[in-house]
KEVO-597449 format. One record per residue: residue number from 1; z, y, x negated of N, C-alpha, C in turn; residue in three letters. Coordinates in Angstrom, 3 decimals. Layout:
! KEVO-597449
[pt NUM, [Z, Y, X], [Z, Y, X], [Z, Y, X], "ALA"]
...
END
This chain:
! KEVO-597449
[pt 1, [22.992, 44.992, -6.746], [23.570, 46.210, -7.321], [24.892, 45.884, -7.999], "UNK"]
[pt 2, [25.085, 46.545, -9.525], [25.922, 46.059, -9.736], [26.981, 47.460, -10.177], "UNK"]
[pt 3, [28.130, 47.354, -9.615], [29.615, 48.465, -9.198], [30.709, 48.207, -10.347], "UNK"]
[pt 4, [31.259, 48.884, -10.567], [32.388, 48.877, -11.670], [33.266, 49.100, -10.459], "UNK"]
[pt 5, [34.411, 48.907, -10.518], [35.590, 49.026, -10.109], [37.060, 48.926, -10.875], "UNK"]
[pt 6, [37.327, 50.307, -10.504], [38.636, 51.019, -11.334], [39.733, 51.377, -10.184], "UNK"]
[pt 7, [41.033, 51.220, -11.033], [42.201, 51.745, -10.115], [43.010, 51.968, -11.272], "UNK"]
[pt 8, [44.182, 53.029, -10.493], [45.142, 53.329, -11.393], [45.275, 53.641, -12.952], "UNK"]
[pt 9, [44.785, 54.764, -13.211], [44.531, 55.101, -14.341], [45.888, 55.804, -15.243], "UNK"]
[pt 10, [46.917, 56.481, -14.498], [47.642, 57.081, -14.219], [47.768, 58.166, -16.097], "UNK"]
[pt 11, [46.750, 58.700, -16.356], [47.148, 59.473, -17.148], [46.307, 59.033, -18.889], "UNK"]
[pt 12, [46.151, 57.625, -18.642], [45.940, 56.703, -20.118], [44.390, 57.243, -20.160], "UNK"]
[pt 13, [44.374, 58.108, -21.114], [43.080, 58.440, -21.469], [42.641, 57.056, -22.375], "UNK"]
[pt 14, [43.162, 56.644, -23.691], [42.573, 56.209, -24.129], [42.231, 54.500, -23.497], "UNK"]
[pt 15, [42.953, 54.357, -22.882], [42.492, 52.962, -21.226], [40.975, 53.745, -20.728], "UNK"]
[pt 16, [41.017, 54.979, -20.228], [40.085, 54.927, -19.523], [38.766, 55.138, -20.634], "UNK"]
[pt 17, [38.323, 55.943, -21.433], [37.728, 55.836, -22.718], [37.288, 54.049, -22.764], "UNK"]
[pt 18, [38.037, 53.555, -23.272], [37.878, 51.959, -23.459], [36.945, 51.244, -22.132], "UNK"]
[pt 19, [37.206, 51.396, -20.794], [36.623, 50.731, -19.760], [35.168, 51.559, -19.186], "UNK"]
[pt 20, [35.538, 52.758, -19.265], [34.063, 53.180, -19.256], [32.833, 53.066, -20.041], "UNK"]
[pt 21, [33.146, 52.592, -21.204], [32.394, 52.208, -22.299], [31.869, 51.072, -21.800], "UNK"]
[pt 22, [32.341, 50.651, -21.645], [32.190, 48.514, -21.132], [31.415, 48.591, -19.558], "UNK"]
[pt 23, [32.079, 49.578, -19.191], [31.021, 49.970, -17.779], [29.683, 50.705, -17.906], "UNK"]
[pt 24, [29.091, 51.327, -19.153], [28.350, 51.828, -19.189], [26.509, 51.899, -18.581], "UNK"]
[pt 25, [26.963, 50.928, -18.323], [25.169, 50.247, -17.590], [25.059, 49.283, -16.728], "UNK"]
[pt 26, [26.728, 49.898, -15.188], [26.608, 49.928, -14.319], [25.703, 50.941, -13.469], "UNK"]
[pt 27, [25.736, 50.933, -12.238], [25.329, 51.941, -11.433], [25.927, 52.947, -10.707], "UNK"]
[pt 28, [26.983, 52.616, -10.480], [28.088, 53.142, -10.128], [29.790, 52.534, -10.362], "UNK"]
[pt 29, [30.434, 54.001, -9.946], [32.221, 53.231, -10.239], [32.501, 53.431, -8.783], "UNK"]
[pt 30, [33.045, 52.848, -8.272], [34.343, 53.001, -7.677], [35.631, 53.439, -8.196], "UNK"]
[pt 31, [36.160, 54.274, -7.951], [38.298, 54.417, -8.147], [38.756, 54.513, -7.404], "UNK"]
[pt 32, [39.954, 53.601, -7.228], [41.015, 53.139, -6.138], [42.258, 54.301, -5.999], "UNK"]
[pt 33, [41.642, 55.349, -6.783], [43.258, 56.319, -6.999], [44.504, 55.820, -8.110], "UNK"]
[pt 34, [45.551, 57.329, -7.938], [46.067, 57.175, -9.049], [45.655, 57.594, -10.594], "UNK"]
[pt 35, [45.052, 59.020, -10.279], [44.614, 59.202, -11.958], [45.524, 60.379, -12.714], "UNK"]
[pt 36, [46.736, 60.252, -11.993], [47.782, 60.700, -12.451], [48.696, 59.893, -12.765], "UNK"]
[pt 37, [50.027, 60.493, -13.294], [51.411, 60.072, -13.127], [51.520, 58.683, -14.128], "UNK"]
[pt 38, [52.721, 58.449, -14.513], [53.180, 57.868, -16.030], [52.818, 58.068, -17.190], "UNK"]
[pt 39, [51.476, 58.518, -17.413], [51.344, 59.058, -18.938], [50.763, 60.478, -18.360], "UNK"]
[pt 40, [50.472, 61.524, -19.711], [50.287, 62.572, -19.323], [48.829, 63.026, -19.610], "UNK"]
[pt 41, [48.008, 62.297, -20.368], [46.840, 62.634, -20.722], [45.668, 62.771, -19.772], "UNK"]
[pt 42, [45.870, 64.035, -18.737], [45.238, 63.727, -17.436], [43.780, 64.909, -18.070], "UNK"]
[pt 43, [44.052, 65.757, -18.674], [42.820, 66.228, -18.729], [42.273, 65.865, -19.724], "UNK"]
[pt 44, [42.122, 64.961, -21.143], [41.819, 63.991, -21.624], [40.722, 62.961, -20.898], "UNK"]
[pt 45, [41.379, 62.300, -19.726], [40.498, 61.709, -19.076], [39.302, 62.328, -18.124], "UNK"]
[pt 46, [39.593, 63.427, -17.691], [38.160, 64.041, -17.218], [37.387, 64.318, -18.273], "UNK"]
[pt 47, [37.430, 64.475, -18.814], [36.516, 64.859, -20.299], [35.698, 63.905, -20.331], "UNK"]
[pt 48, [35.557, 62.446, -19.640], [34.927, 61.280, -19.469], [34.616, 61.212, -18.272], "UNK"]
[pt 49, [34.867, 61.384, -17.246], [34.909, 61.463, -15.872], [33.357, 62.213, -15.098], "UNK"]
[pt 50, [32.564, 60.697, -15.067], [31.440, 61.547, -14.587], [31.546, 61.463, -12.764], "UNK"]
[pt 51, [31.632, 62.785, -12.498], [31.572, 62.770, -10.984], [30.625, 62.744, -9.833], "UNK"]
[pt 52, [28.984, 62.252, -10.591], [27.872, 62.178, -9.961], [28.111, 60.227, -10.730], "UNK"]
[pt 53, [28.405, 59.760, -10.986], [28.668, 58.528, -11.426], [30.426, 57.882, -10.452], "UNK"]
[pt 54, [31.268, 58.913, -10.488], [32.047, 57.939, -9.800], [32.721, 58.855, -8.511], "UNK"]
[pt 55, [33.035, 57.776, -8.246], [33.422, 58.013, -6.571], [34.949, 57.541, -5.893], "UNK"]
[pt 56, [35.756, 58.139, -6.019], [36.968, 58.303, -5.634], [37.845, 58.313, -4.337], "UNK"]
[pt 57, [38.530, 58.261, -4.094], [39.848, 57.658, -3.228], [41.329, 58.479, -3.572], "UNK"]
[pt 58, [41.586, 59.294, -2.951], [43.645, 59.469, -3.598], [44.789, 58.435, -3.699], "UNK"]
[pt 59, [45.226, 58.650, -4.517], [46.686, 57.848, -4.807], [47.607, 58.638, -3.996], "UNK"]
[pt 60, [49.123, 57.910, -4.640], [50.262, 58.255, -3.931], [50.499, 58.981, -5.012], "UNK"]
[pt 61, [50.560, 58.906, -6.138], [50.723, 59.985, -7.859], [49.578, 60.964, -7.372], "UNK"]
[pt 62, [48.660, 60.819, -7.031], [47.517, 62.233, -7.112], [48.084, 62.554, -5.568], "UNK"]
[pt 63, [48.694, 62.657, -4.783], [49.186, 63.002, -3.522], [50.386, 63.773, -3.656], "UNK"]
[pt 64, [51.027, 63.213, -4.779], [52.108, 64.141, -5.399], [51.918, 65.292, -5.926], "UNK"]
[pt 65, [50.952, 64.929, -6.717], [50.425, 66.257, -7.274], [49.877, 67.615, -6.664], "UNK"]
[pt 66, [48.959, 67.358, -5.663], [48.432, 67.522, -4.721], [49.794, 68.605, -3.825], "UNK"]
[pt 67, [50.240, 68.003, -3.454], [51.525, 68.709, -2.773], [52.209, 69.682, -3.545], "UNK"]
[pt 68, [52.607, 69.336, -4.703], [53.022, 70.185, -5.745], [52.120, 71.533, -5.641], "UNK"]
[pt 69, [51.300, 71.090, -6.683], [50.131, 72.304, -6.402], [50.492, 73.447, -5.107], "UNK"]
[pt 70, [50.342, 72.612, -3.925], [50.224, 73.299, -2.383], [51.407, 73.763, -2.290], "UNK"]
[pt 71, [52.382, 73.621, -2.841], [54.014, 73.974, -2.527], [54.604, 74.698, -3.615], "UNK"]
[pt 72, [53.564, 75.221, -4.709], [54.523, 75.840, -5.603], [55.813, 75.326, -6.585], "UNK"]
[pt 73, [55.799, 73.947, -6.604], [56.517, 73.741, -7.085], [56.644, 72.194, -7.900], "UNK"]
[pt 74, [57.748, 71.965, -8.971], [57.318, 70.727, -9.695], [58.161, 69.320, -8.940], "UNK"]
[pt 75, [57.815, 68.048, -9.136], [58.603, 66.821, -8.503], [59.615, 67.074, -8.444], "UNK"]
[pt 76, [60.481, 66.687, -7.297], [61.231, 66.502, -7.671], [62.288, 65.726, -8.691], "UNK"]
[pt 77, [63.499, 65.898, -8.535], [64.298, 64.621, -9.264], [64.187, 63.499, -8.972], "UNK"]
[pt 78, [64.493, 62.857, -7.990], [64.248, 61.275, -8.138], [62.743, 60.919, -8.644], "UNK"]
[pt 79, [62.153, 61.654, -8.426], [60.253, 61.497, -8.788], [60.483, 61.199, -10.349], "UNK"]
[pt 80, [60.944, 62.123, -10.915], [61.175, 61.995, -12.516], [61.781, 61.015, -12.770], "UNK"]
[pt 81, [63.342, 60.908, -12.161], [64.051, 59.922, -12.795], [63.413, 58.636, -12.005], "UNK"]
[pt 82, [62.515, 58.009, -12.371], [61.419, 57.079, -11.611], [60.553, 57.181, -12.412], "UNK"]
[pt 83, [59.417, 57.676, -12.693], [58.278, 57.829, -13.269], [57.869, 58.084, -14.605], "UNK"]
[pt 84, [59.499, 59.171, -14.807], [59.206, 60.147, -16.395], [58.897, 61.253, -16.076], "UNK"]
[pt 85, [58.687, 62.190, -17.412], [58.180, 63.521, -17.214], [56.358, 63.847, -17.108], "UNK"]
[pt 86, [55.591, 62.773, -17.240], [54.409, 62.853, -16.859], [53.583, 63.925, -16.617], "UNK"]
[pt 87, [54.100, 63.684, -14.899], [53.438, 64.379, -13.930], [53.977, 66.404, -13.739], "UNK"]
[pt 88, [54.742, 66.206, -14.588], [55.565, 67.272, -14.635], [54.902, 68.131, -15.970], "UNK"]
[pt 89, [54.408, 67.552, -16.798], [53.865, 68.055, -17.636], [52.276, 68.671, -17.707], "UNK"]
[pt 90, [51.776, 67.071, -17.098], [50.330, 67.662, -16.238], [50.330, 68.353, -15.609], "UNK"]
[pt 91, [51.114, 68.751, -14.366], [51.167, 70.397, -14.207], [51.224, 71.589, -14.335], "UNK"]
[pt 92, [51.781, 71.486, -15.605], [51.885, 72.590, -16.395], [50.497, 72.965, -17.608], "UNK"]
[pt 93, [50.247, 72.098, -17.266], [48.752, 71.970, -18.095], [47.325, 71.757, -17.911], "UNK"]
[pt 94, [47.290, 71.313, -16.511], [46.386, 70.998, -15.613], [45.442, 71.509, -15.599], "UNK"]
[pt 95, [43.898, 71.346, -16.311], [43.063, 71.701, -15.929], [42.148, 72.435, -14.643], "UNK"]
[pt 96, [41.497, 72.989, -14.183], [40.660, 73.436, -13.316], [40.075, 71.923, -12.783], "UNK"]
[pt 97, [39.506, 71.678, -13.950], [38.629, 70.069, -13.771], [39.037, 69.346, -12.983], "UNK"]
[pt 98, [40.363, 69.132, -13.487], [40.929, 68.067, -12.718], [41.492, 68.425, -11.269], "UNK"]
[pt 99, [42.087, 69.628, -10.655], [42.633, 70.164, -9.884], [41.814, 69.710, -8.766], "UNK"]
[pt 100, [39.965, 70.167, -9.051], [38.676, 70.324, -8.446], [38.368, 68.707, -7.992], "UNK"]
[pt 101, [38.595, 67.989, -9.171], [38.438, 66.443, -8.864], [38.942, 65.852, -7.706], "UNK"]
[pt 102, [40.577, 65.734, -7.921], [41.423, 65.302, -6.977], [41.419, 65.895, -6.010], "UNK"]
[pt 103, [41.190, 67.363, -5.953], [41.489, 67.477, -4.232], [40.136, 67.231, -3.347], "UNK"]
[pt 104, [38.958, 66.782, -3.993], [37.741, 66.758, -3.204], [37.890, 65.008, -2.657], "UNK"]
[pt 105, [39.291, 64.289, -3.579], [39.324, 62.845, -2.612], [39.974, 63.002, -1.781], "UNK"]
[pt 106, [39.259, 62.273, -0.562], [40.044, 61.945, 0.597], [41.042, 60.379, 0.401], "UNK"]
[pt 107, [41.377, 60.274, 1.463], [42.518, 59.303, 1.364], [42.167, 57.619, 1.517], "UNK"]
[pt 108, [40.731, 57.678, 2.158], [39.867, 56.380, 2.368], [38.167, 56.852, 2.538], "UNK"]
[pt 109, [37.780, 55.674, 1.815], [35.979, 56.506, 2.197], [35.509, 54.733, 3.162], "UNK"]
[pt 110, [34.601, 54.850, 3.416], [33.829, 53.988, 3.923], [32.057, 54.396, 3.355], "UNK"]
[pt 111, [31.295, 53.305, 2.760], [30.219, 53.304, 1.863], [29.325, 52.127, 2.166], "UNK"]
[pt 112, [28.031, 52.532, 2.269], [27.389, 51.158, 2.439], [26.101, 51.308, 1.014], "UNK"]
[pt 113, [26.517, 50.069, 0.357], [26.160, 49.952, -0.932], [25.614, 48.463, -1.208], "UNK"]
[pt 114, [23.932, 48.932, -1.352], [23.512, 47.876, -2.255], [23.423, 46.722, -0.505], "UNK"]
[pt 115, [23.467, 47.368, 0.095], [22.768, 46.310, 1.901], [24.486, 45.940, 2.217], "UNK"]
[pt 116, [25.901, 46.655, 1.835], [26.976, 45.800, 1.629], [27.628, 46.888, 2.223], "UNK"]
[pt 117, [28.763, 46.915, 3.056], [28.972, 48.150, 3.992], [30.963, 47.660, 2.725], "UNK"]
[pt 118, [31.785, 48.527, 2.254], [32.579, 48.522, 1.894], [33.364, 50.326, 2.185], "UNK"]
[pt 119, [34.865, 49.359, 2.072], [36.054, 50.390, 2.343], [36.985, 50.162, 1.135], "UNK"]
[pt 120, [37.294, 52.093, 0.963], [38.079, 52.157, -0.012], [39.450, 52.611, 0.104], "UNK"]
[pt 121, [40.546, 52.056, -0.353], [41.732, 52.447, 0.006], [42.447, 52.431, -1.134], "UNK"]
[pt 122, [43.596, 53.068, -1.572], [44.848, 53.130, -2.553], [45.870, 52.040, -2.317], "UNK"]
[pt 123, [46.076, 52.049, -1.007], [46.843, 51.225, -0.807], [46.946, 50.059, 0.168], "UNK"]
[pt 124, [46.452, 50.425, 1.617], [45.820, 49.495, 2.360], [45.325, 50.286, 3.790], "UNK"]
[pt 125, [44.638, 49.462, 4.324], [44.017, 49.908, 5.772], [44.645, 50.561, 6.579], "UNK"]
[pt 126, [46.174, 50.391, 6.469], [47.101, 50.821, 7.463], [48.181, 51.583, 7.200], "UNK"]
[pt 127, [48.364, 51.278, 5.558], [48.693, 52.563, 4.926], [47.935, 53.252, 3.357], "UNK"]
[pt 128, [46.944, 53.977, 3.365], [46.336, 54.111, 2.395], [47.006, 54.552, 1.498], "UNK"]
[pt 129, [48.039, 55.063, 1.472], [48.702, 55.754, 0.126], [49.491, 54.947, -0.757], "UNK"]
[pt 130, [50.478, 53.953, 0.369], [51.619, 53.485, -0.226], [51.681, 52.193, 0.200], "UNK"]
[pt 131, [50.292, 51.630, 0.892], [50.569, 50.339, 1.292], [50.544, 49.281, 0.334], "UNK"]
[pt 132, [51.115, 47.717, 0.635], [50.655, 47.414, -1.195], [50.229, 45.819, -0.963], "UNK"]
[pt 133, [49.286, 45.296, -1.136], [48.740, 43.972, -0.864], [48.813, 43.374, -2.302], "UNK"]
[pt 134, [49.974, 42.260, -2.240], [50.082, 41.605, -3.670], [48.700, 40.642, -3.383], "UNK"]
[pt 135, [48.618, 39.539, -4.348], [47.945, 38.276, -4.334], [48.217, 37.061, -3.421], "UNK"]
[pt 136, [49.860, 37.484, -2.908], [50.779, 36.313, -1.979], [50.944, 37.001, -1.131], "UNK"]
[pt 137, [50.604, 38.483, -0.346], [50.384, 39.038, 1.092], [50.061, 37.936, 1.967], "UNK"]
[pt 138, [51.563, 37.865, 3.020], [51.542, 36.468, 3.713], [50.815, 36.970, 5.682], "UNK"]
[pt 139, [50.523, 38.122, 5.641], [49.194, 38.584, 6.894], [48.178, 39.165, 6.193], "UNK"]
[pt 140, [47.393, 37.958, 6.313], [45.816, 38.726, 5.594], [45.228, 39.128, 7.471], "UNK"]
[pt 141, [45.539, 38.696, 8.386], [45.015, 39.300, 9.371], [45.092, 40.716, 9.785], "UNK"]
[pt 142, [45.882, 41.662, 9.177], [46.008, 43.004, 9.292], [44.794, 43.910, 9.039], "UNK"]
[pt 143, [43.692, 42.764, 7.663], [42.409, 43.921, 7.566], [41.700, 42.940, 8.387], "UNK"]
[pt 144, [41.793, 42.724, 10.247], [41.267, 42.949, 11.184], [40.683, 44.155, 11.861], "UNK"]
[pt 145, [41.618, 45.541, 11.467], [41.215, 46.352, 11.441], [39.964, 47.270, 11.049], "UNK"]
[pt 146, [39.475, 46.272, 9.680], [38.663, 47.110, 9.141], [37.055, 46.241, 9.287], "UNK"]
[pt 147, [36.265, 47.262, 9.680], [34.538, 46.533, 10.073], [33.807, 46.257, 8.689], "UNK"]
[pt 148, [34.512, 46.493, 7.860], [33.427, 46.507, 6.419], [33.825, 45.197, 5.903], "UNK"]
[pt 149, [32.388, 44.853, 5.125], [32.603, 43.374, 4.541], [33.705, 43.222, 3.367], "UNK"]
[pt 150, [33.102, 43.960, 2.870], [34.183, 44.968, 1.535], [35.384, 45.450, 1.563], "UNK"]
[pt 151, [36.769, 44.811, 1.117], [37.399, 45.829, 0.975], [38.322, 46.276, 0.001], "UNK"]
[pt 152, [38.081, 47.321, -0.567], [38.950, 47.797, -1.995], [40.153, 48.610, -1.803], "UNK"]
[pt 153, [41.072, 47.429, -2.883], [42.315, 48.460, -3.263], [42.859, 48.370, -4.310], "UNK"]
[pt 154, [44.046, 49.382, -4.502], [44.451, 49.895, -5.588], [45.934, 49.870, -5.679], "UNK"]
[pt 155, [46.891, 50.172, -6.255], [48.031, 50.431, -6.011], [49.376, 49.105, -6.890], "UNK"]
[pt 156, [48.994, 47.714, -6.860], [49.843, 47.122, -6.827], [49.419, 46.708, -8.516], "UNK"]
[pt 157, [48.644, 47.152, -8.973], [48.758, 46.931, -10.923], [48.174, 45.533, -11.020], "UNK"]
[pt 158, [47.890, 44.453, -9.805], [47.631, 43.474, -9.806], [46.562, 43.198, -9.550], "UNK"]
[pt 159, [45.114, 42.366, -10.176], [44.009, 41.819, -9.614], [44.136, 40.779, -9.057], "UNK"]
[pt 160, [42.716, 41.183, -8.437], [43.094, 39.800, -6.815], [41.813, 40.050, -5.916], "UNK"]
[pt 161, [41.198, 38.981, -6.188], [40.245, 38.588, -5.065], [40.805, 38.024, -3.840], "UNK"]
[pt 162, [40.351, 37.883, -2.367], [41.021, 37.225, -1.409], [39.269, 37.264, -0.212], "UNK"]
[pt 163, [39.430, 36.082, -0.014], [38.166, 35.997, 1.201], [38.700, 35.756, 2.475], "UNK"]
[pt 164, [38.698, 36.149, 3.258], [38.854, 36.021, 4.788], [38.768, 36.571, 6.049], "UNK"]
[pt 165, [38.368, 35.671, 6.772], [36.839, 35.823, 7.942], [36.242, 36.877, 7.561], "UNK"]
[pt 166, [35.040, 36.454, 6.798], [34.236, 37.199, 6.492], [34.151, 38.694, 5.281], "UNK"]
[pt 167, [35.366, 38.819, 5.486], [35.689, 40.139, 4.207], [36.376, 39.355, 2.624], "UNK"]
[pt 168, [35.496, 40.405, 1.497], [35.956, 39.904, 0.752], [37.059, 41.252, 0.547], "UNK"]
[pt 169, [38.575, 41.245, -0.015], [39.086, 41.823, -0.284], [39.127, 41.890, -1.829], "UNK"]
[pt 170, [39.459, 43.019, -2.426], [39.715, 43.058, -4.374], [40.658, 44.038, -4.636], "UNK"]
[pt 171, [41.278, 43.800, -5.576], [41.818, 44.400, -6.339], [41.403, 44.596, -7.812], "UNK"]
[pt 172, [41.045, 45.613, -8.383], [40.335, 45.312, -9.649], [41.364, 45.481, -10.882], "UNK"]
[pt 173, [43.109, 45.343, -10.501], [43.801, 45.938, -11.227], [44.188, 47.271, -12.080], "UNK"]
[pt 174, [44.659, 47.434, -12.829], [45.108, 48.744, -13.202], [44.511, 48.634, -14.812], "UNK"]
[pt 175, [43.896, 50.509, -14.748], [43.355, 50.389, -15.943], [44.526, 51.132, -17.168], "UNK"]
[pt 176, [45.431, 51.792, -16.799], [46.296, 52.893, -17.471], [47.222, 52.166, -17.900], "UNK"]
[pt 177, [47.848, 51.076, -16.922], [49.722, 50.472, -16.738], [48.995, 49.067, -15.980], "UNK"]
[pt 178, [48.523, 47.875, -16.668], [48.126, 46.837, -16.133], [50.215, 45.755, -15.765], "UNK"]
[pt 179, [50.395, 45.434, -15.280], [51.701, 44.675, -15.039], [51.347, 43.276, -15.786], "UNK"]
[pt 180, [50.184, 42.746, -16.164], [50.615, 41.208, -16.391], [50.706, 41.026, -18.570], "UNK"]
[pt 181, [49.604, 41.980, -18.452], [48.846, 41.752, -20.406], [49.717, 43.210, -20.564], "UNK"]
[pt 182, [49.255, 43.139, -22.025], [49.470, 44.716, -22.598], [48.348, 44.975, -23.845], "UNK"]
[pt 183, [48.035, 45.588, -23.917], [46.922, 45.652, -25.242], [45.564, 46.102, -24.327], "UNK"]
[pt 184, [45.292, 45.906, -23.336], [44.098, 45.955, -22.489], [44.221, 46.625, -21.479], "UNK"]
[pt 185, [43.002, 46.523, -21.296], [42.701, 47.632, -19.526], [42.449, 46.774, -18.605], "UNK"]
[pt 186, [42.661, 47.166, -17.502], [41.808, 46.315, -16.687], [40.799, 46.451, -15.761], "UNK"]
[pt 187, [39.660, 46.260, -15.100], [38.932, 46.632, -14.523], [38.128, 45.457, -13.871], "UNK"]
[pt 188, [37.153, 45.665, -12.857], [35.954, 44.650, -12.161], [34.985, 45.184, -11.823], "UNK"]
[pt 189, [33.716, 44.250, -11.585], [32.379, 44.692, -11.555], [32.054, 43.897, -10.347], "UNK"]
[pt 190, [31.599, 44.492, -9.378], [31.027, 43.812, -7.934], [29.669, 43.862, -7.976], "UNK"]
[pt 191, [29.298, 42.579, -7.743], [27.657, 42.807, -7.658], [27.377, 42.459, -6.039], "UNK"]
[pt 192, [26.603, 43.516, -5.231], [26.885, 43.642, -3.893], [25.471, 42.663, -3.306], "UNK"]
[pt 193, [24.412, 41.855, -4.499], [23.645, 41.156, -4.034], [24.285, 39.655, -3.716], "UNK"]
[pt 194, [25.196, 39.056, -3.931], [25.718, 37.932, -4.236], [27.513, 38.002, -3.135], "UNK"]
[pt 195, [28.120, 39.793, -3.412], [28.986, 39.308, -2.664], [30.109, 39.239, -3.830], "UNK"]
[pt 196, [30.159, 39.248, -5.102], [31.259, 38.241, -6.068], [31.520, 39.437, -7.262], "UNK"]
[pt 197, [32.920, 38.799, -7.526], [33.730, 39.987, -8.261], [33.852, 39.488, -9.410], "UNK"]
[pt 198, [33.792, 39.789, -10.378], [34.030, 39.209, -12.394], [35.315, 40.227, -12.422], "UNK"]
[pt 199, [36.351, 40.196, -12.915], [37.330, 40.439, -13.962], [37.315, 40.761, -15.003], "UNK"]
[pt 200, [37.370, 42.000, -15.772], [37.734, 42.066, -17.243], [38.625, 42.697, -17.568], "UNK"]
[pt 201, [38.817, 42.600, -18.383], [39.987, 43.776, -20.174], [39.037, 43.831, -20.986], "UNK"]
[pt 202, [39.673, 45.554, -21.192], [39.253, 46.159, -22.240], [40.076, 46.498, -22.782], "UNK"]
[pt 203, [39.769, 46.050, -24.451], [40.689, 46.580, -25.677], [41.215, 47.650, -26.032], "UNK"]
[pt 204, [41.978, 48.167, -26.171], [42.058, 49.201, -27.002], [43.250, 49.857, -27.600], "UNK"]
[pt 205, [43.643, 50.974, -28.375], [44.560, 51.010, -29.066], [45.798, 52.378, -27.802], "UNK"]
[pt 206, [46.906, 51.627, -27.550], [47.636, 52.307, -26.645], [48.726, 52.794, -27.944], "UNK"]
[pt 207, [48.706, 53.159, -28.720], [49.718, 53.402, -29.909], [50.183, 55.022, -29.537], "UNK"]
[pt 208, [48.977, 56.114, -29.113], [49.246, 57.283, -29.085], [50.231, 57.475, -27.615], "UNK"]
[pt 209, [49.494, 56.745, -26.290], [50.537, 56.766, -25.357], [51.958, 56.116, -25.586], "UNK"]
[pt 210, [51.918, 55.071, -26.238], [53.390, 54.356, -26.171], [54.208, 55.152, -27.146], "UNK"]
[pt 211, [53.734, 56.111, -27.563], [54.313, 56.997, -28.678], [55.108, 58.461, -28.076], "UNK"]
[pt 212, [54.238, 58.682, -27.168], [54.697, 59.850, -26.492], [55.479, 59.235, -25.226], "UNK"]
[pt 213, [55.399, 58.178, -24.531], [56.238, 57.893, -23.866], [57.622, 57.828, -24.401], "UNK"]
[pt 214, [57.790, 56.916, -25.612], [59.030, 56.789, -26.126], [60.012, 58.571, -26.803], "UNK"]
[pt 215, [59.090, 58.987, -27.219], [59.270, 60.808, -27.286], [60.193, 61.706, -26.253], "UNK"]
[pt 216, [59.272, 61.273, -25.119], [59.263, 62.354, -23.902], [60.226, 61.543, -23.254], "UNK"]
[pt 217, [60.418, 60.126, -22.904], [61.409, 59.641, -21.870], [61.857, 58.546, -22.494], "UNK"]
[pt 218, [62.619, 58.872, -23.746], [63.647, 57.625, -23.980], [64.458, 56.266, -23.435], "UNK"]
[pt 219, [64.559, 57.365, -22.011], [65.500, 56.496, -21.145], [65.190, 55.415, -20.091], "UNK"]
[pt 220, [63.446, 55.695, -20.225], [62.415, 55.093, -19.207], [62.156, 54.271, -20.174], "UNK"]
[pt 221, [62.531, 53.247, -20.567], [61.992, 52.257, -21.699], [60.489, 51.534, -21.128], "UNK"]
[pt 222, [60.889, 51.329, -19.669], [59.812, 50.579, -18.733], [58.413, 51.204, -19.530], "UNK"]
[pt 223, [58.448, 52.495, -19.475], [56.856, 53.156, -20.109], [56.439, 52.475, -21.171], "UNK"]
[pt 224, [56.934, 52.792, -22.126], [56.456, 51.787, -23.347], [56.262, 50.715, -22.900], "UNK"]
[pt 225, [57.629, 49.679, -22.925], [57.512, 48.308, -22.800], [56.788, 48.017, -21.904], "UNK"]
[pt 226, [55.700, 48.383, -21.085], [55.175, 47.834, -20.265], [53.782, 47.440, -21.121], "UNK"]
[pt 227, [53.111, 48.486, -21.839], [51.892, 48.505, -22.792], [52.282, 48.080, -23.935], "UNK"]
[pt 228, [53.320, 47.043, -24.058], [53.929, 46.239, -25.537], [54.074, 44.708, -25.018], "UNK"]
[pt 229, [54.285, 44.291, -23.846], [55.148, 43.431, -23.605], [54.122, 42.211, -23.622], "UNK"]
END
């Protein structure tokens, strides 16, 4: 069986547009969370978003939101002066669609796929929201915790395979705000007969986001320059 795997989308419609295309004749997605926050094009991306096709997880940005919503009210300040006006805007604009999407993820799923028992997390086993497993995480014994062969996360912008005793761990990187390239998306495809993860980028033109970033938050240069650099 062969799985797409997505994380961190945070808003980049035209990222996610680009990787679903390239995923098209998988069987299923996985998302690691995060389909909010740094850019604003959040209902853009449901407009693509098939939800009998993919299968979801919350972020610490869709947890924000989430709360917002429940509390009446928008991020705070340090949230902004951090992030940008984003998430602040998607609220104000927020689809039904999307509202319906995010709150039907829970915070971790557990799935047995393709004879392959896998766990999904944002961030890690022990903290799903905000935990963060680079590539140089110096206790890989912590996902002792977890019984699945599989285990997926999201959160750190970084891809990363890791094998040990017996679990394969992944990161399929970030498709919205990748940290290493700029010009591309990023994403992975698990094929659950074999066990083994492929890597890709997808092309595409980030001109309209890096446009409105520089617009809306001058002072956040990080936004742009991150999808330039």
């Amino acid at each position: 069986m062969k799985i797409g795997l997505i994380s961190d989308v945070h808003g980049n419609s035209p990222a996610l547009n680009a990787v679903l295309a390239a995923l098209r004749d998988v069987e299923l997605i996985l998302f690691m969370g995060d389909f909010v926050g740094y850019y604003p094009f959040v209902n853009e991306c449901s407009t693509c978003w098939d939800t009998d096709r993919i299968t979801g997880v919350l972020g610490n940005h869709d947890q924000v939101l989430l709360n917002c919503l429940h509390q009446g009210e928008m991020p705070n300040r340090s949230y902004c002066d951090r992030y940008g006006s984003a998430l602040v805007r998607s609220l104000k604009e927020l689809s039904p669609k999307v509202r319906t999407l995010i709150e039907s993820w829970p915070q971790q799923r557990t799935l047995q796929l393709g004879g392959v028992s896998v766990a999904m997390f944002h961030g890690a086993p022990w903290d799903p929201l905000e935990g963060r497993v680079y590539p140089d995480f110096p206790d890989w014994s912590r996902f002792e915790q977890c019984r699945e062969e599989v285990i997926l996360l999201g959160h750190t912008h970084h891809p990363m395979v890791r094998r040990w005793q017996g679990k394969t761990i992944i990161n399929p990187g970030s498709v919205g705000q990748p940290r290493r390239c700029s010009g591309a998306a990023e994403f992975a495809v698990l094929d659950t007969s074999v066990v083994d993860v492929e890597f890709h980028r997808a092309q595409y033109d980030a001109s309209e986001v890096i446009a409105d970033a520089r617009r809306h938050d001058p002072r956040i240069g990080y936004l742009a320059e991150v999808l330039t650099r």
